[in-house]
N, CA and C atoms as a LAMMPS dump frame, in Angstrom:
ITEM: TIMESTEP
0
ITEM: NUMBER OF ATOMS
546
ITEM: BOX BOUNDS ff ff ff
-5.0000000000000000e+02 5.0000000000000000e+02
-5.0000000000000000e+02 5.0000000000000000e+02
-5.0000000000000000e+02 5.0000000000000000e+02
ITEM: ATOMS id mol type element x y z
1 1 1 N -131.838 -344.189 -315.479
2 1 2 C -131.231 -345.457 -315.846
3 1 3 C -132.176 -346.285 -316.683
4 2 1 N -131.654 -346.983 -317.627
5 2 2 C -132.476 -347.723 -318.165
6 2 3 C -132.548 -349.459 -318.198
7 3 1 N -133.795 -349.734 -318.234
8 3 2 C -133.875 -351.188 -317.774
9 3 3 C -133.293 -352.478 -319.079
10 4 1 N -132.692 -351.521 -320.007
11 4 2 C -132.249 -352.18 -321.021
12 4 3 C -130.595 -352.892 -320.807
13 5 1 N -130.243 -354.469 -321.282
14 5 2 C -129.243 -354.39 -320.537
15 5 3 C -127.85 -354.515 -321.584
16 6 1 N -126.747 -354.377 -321.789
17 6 2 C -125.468 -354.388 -323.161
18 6 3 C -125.458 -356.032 -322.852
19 7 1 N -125.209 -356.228 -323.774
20 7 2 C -124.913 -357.843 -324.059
21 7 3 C -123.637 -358.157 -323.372
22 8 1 N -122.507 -357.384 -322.837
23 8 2 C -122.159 -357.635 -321.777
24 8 3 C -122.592 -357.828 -320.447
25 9 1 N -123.278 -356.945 -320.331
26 9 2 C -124.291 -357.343 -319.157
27 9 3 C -124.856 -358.796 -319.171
28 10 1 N -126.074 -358.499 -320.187
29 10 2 C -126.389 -359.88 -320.568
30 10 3 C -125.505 -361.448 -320.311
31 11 1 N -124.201 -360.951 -320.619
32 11 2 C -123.292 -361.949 -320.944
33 11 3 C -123.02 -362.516 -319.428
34 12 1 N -122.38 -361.551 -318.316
35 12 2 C -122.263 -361.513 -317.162
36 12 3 C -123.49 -361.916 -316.345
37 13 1 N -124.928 -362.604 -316.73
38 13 2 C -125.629 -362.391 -315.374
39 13 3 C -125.983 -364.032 -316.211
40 14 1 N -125.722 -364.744 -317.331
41 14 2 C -126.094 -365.893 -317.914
42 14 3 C -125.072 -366.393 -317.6
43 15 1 N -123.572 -365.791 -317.121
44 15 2 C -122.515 -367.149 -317.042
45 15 3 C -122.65 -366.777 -315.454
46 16 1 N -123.458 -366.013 -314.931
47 16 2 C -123.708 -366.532 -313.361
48 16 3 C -124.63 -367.944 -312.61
49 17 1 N -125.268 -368.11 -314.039
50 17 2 C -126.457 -369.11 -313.605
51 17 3 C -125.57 -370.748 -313.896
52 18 1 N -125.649 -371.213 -312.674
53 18 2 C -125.09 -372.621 -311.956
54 18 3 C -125.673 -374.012 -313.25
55 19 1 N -124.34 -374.514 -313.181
56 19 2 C -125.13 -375.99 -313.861
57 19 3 C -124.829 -377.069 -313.603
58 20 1 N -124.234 -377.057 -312.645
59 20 2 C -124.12 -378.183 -311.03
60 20 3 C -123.916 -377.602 -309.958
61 21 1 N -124.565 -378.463 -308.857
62 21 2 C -124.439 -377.892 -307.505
63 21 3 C -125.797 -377.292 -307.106
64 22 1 N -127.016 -377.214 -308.013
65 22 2 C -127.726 -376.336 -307.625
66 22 3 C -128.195 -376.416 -306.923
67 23 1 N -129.825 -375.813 -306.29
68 23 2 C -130.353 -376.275 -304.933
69 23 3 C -131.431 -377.11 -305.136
70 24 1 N -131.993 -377.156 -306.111
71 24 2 C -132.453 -378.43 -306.438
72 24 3 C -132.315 -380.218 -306.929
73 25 1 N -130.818 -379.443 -307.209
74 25 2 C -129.534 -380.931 -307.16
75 25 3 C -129.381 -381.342 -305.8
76 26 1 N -129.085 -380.505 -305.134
77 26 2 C -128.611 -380.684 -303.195
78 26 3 C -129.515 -381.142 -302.956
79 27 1 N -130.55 -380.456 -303.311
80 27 2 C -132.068 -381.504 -301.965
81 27 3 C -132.011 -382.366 -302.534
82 28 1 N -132.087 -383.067 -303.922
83 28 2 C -132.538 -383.938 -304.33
84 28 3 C -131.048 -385.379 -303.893
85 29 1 N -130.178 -384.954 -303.965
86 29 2 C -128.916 -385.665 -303.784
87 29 3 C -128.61 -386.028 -302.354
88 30 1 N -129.327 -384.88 -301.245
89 30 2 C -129.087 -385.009 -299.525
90 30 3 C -130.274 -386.049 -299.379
91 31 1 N -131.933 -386.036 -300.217
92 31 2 C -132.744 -387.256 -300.237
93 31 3 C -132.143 -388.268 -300.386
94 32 1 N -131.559 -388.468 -301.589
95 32 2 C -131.199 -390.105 -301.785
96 32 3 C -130.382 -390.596 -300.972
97 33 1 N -129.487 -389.749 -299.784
98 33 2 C -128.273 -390.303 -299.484
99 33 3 C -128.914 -391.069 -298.338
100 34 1 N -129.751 -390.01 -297.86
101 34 2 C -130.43 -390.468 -296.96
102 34 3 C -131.315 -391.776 -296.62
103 35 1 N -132.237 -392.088 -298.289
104 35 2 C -132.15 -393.391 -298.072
105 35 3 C -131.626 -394.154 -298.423
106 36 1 N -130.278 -394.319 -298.26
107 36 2 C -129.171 -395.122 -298.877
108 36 3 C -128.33 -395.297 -299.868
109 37 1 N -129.219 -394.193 -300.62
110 37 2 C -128.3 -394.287 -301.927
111 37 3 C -127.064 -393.622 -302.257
112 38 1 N -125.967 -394.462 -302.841
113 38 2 C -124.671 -393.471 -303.085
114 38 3 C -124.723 -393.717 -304.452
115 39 1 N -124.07 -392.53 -304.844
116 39 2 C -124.093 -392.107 -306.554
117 39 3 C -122.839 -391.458 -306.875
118 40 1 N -122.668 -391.016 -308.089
119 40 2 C -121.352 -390.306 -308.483
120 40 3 C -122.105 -388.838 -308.902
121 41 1 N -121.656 -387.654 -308.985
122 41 2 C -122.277 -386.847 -309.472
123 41 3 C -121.209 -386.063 -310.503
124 42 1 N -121.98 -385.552 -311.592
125 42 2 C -121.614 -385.075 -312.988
126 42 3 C -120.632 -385.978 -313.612
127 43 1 N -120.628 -387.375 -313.969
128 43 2 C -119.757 -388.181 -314.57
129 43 3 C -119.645 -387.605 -316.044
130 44 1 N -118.355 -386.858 -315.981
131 44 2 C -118.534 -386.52 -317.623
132 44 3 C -118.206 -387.453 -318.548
133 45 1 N -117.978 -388.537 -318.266
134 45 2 C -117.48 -390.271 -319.185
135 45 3 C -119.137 -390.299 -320.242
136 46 1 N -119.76 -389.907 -319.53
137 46 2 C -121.375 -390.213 -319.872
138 46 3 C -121.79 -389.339 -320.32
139 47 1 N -122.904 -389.439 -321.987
140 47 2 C -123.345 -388.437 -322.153
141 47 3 C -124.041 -387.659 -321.515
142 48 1 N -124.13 -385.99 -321.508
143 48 2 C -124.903 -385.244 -320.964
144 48 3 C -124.682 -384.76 -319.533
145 49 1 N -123.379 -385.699 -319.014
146 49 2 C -122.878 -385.503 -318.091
147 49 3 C -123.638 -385.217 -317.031
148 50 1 N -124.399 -386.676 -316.733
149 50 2 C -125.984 -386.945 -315.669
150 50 3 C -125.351 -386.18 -314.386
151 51 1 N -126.533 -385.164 -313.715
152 51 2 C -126.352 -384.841 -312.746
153 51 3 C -126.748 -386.039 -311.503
154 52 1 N -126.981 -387.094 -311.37
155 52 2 C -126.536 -388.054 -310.347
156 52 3 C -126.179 -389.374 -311.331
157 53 1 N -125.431 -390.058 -310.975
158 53 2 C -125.187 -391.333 -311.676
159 53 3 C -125.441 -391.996 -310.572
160 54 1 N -126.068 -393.38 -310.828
161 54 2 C -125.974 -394.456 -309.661
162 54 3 C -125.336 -395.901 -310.378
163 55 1 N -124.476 -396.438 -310.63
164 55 2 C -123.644 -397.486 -311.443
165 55 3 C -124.452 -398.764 -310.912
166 56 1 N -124.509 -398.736 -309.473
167 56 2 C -125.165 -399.787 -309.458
168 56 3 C -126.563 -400.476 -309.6
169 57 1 N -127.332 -399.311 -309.521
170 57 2 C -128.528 -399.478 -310.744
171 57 3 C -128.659 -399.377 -312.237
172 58 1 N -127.468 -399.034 -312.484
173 58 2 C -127.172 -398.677 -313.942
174 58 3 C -128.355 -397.426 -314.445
175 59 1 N -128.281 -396.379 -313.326
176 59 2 C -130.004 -395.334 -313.588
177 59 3 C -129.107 -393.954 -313.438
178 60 1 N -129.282 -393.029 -314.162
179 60 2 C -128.608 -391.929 -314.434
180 60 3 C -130.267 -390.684 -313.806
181 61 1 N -129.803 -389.251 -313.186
182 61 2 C -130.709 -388.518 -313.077
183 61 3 C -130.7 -387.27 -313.299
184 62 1 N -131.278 -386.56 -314.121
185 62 2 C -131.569 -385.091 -314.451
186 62 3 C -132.36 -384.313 -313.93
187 63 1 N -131.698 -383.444 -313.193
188 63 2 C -132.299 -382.565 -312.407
189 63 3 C -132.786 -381.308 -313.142
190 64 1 N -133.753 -380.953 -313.597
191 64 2 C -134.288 -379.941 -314.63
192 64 3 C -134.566 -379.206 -314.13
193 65 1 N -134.418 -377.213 -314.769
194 65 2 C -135.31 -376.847 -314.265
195 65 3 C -136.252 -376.606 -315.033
196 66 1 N -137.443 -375.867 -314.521
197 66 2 C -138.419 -375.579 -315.304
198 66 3 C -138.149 -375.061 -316.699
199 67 1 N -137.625 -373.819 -316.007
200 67 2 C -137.778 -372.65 -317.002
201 67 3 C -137.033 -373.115 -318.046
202 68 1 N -135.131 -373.758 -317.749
203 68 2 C -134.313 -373.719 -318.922
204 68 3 C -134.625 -375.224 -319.946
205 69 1 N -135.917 -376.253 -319.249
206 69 2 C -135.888 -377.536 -319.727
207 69 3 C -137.139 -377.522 -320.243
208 70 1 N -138.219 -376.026 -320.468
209 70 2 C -139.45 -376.11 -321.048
210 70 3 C -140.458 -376.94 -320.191
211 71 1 N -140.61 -377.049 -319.11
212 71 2 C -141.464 -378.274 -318.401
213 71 3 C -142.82 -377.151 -318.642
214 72 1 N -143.775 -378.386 -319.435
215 72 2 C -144.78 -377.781 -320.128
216 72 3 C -146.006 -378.098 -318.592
217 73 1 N -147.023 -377.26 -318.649
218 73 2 C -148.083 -376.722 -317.801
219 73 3 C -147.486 -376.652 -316.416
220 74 1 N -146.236 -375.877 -316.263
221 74 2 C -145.479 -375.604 -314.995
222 74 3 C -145.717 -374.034 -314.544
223 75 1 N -146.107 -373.945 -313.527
224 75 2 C -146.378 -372.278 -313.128
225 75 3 C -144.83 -371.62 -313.465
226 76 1 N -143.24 -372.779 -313.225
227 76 2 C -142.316 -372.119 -313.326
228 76 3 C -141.526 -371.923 -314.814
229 77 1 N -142.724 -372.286 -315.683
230 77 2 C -142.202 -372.198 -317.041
231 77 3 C -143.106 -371.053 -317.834
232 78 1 N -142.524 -369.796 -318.174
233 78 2 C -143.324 -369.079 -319.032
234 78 3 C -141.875 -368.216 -320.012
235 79 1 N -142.867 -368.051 -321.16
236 79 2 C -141.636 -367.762 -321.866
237 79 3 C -142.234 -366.139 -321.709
238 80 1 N -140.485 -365.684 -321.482
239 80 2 C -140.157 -363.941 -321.185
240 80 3 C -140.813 -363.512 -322.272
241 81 1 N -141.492 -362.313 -321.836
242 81 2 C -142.109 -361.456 -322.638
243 81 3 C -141.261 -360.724 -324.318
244 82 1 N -140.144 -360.312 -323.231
245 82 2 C -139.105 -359.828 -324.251
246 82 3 C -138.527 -360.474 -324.965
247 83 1 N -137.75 -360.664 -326.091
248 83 2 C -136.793 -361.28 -327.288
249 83 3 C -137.441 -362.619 -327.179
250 84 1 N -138.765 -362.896 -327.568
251 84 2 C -139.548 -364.119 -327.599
252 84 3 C -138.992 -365.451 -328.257
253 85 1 N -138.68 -364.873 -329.207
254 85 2 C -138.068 -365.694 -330.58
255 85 3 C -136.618 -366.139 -330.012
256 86 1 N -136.048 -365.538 -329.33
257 86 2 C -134.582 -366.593 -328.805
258 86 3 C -135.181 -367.258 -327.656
259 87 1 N -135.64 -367.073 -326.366
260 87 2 C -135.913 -367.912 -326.125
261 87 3 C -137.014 -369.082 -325.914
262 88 1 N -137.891 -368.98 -327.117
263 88 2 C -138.682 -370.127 -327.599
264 88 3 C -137.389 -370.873 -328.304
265 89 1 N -136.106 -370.669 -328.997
266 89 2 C -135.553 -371.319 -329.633
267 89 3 C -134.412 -371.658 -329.114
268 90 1 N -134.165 -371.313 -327.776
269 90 2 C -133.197 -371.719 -327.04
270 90 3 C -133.563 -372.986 -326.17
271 91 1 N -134.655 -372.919 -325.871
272 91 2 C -135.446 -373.898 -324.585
273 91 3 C -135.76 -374.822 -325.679
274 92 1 N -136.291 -374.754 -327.44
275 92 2 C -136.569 -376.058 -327.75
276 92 3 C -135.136 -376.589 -328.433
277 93 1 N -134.097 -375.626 -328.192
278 93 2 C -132.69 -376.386 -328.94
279 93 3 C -132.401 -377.292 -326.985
280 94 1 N -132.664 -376.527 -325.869
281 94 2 C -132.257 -377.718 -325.112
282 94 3 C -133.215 -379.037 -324.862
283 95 1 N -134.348 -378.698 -325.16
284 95 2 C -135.052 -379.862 -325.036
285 95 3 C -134.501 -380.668 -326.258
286 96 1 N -134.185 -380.384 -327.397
287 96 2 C -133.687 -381.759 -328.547
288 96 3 C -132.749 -382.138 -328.181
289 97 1 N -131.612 -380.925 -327.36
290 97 2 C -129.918 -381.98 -326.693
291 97 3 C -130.646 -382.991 -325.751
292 98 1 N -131.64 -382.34 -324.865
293 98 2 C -132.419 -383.668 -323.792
294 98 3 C -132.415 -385.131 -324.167
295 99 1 N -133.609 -385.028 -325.38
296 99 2 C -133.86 -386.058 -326.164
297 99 3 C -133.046 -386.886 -326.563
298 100 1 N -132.249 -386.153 -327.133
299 100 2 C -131 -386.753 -327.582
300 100 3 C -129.423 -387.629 -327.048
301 101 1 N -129.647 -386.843 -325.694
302 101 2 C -128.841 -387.285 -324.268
303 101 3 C -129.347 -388.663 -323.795
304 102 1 N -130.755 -388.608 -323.944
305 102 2 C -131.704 -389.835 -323.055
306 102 3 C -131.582 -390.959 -324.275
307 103 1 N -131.248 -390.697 -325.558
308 103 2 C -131.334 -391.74 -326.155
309 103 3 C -130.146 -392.453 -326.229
310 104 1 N -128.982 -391.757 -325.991
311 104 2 C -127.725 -392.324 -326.168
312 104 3 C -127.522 -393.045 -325.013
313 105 1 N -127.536 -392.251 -323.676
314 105 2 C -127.739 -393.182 -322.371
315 105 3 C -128.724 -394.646 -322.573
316 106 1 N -129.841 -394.492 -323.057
317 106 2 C -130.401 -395.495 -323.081
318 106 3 C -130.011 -396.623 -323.73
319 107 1 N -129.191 -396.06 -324.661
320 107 2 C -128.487 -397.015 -326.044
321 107 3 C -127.655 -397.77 -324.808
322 108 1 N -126.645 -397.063 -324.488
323 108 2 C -125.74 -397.639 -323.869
324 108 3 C -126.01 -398.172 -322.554
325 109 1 N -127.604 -398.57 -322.548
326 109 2 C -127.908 -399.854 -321.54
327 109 3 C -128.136 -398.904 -319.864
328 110 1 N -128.5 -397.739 -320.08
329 110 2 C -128.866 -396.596 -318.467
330 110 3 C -130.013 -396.508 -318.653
331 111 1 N -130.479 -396.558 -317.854
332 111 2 C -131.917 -395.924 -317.153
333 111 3 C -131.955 -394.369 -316.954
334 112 1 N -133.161 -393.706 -317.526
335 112 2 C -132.951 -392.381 -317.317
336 112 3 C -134.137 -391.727 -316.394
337 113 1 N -134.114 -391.318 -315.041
338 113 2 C -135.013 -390.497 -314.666
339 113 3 C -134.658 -388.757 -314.64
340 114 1 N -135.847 -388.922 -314.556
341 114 2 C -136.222 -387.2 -314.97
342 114 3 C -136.47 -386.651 -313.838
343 115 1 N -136.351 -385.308 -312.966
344 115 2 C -136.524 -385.22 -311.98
345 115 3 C -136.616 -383.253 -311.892
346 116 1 N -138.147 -382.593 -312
347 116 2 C -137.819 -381.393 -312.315
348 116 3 C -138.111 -380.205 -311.047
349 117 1 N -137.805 -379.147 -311.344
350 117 2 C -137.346 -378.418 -309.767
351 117 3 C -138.303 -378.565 -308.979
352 118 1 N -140.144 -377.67 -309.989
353 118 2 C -141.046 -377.989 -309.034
354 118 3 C -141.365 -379.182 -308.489
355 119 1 N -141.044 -380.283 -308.971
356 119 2 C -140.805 -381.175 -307.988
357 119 3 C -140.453 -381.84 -306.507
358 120 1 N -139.44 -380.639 -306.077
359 120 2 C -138.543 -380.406 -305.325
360 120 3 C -138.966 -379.593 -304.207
361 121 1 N -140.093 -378.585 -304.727
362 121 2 C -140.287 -378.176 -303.305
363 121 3 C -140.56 -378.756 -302.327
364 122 1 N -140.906 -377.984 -300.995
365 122 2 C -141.395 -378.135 -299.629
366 122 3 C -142.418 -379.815 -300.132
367 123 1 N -143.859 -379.477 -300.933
368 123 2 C -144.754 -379.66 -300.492
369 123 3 C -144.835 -381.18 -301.243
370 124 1 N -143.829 -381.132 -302.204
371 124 2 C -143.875 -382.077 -302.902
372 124 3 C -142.78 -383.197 -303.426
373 125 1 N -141.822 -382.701 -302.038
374 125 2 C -140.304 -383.161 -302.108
375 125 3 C -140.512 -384.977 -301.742
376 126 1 N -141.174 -384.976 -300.445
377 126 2 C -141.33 -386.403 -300.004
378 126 3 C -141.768 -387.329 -301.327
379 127 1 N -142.828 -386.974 -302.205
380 127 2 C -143.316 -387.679 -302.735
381 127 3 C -142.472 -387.911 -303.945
382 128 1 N -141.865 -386.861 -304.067
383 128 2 C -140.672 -387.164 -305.444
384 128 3 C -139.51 -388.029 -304.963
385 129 1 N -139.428 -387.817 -303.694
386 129 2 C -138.102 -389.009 -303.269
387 129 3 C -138.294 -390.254 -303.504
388 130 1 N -139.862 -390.497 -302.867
389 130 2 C -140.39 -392.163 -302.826
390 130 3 C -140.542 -392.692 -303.995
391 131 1 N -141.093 -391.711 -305.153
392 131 2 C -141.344 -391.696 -306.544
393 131 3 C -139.94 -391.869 -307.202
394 132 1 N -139.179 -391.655 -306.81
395 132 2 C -137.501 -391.624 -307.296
396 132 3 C -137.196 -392.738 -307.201
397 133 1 N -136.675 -393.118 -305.354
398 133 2 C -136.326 -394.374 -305.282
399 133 3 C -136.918 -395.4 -305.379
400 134 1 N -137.841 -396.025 -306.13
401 134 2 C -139.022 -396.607 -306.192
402 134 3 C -138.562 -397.003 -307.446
403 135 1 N -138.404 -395.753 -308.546
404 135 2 C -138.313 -396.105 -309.978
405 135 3 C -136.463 -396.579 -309.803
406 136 1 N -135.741 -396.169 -309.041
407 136 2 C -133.961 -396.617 -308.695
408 136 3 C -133.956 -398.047 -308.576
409 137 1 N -134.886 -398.677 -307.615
410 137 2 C -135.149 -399.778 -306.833
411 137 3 C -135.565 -400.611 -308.519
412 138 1 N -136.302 -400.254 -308.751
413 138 2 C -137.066 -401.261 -309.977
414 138 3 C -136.267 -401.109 -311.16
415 139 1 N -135.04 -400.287 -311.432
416 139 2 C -134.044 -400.375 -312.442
417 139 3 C -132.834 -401.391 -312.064
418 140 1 N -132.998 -401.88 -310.301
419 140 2 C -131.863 -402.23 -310.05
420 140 3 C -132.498 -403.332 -310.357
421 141 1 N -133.87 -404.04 -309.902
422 141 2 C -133.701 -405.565 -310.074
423 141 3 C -133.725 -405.96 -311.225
424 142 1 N -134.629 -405.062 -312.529
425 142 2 C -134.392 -405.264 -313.596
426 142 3 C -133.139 -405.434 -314.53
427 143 1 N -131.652 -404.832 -313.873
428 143 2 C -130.738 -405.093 -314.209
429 143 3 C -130.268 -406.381 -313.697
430 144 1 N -130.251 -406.386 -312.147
431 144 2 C -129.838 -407.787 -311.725
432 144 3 C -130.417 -408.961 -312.681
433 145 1 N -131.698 -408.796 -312.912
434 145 2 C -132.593 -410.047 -313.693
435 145 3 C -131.669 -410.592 -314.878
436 146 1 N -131.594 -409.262 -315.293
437 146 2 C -130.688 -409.395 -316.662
438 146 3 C -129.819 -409.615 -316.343
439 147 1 N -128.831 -409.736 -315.403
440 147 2 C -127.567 -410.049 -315.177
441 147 3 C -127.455 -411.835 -314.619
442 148 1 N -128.485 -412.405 -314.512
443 148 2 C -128.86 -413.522 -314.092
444 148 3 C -129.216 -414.222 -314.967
445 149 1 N -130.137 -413.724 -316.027
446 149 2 C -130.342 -414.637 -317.378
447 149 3 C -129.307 -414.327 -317.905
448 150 1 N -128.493 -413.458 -318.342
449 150 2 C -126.704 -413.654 -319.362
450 150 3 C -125.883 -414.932 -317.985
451 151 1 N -125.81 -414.319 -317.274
452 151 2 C -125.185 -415.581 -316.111
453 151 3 C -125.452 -417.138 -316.616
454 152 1 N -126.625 -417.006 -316.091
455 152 2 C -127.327 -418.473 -316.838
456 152 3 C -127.622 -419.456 -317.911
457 153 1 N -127.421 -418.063 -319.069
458 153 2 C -127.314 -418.638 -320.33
459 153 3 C -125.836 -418.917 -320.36
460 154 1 N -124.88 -417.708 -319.866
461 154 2 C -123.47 -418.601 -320.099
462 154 3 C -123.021 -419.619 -319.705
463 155 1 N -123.638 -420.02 -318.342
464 155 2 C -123.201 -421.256 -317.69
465 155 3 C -124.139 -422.417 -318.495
466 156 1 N -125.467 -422.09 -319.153
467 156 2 C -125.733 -423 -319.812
468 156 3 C -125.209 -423.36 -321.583
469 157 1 N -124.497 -422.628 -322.469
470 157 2 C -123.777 -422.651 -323.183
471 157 3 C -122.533 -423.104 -322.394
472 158 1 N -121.89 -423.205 -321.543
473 158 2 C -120.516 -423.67 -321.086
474 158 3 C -120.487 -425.31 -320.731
475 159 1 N -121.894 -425.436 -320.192
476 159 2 C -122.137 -427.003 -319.701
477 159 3 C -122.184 -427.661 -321.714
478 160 1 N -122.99 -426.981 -322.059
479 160 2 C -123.05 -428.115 -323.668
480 160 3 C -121.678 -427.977 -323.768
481 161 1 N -121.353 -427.117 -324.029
482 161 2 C -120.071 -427.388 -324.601
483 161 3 C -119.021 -428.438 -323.895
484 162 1 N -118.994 -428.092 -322.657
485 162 2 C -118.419 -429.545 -322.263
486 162 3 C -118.876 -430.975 -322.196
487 163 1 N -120.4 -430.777 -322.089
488 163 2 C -121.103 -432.302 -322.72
489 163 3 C -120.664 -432.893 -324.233
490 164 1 N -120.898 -431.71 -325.106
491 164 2 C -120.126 -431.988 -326.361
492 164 3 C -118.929 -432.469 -326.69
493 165 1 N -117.665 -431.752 -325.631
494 165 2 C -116.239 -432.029 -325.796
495 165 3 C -116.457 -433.923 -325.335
496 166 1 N -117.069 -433.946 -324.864
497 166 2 C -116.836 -435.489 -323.598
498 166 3 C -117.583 -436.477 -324.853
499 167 1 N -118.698 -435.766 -325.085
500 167 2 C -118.837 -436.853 -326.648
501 167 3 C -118.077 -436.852 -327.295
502 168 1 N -117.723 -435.92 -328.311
503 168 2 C -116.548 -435.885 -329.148
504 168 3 C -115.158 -437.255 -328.362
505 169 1 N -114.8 -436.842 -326.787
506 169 2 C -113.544 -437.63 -326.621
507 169 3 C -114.138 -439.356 -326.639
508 170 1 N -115.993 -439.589 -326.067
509 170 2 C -116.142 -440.72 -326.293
510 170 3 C -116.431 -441.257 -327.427
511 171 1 N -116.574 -440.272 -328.857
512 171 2 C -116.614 -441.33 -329.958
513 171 3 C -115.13 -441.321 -330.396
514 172 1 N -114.031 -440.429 -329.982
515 172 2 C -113.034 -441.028 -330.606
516 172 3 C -112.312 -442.502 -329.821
517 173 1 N -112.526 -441.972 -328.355
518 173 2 C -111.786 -443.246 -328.287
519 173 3 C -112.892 -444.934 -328.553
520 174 1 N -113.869 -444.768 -329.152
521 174 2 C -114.192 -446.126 -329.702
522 174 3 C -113.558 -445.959 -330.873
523 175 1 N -113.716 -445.171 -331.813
524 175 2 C -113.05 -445.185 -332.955
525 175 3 C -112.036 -445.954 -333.018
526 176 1 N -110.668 -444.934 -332.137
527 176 2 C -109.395 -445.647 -331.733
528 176 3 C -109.777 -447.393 -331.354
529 177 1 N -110.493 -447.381 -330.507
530 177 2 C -110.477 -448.852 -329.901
531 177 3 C -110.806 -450.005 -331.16
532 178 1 N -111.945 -449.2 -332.155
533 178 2 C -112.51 -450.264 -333.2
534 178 3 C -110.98 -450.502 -333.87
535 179 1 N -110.671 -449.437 -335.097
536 179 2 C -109.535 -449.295 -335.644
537 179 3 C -107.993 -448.99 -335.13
538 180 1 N -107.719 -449.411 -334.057
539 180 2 C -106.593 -449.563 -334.057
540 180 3 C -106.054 -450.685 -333.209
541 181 1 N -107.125 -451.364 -332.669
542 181 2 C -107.334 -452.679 -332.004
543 181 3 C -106.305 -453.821 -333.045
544 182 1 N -105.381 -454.215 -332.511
545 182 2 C -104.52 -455.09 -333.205
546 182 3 C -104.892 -456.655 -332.73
C-alpha cells in the first residue's frame, strides 16, 4: 500500500476537519460560562462569523488553531514537510482573511480577542481564562464609558437647545410686547 493519498482521499479527510464546535471552542466556551459569561456562538450577521460573540461587551472571540492560523514560535505550528508551497500559501491566505476579519469587526465598533489552542491546554487553560475575562471585563467598561459620554453629550446638546428655544420665545414675546403694544 502506498502512503500516497488521491485527492479524493485528500478531499475526504479535509472536509472532516471541524470549524465549530471544536474542543478547544468547548473548553474555552464551558470557561466563560462558568464565570458568568453568556455569549452567542458563530453569529454569521458578523464578519468572520466570531466563534464566541459577547453583545454585551461588544468583544467578539477567535478560537485559533495553531497549525491552520500560522501561530508563529508554537511547538503546534510546523509547516508539513510535503507539498510545502500550498501549505505555506494556504496558512498565509488564512492569516490575510484574519487580518482582514479583525479589521472590519473593529470598524464596526467590536473588540477582537484572539484566543489560540495551545493556549487551552491543561497547564495553561486557567491563565487564559483570567487573561480572557479580564480583557471581556475592560471592553465592557470601555464601552459603557462610551455609552455615557454619547448619553451625556446628548442630554447636554438637548438642554441648549431648550435654553435656546426659551430665549428665542423670550425675545419674541418682548418684541410682541414693544411693537404691538397699542
Amino acid at each position: 500500500m502506498s502512503d500516497i493519498l488521491t485527492p479524493a482521499q485528500r478531499h475526504a479527510n479535509m472536509a472532516a476537519i471541524r470549524s465549530a464546535s471544536t474542543k478547544p471552542e468547548v473548553t474555552l466556551r464551558r470557561a466563560l460560562w462558568r464565570e458568568g459569561f453568556r455569549y452567542r456562538m458563530n453569529d454569521k450577521r458578523l464578519p468572520g462569523t466570531p466563534d464566541i460573540v459577547l453583545p454585551k461587551y461588544r468583544t467578539v472571540i477567535f478560537v485559533h488553531g495553531c497549525f491552520w492560523h500560522g501561530h508563529k514560535d508554537c511547538k503546534n505550528y510546523t509547516v508539513p514537510k510535503t507539498n510545502t508551497d500550498f501549505w505555506t500559501a494556504k496558512i498565509a491566505r488564512n492569516q490575510e482573511r484574519d487580518q482582514d476579519t479583525w479589521r472590519q469587526l473593529e470598524a464596526k465598533g467590536w473588540s477582537v480577542i484572539i484566543v489560540w489552542e495551545c493556549e487551552l491546554k491543561k497547564g495553561r487553560l486557567q491563565e487564559t481564562v483570567r487573561a480572557t475575562a479580564s480583557a471581556i471585563r475592560r471592553n465592557g467598561e470601555i464601552l459603557r464609558s462610551a455609552q455615557d459620554d454619547r448619553r451625556k453629550a446628548r442630554e447636554e446638546y438637548w438642554q441648549a437647545r431648550r435654553e435656546q428655544k426659551a430665549r428665542e420665545e423670550s425675545l419674541k414675546a418682548e418684541l410682541d410686547a414693544k411693537y404691538h403694544k397699542k
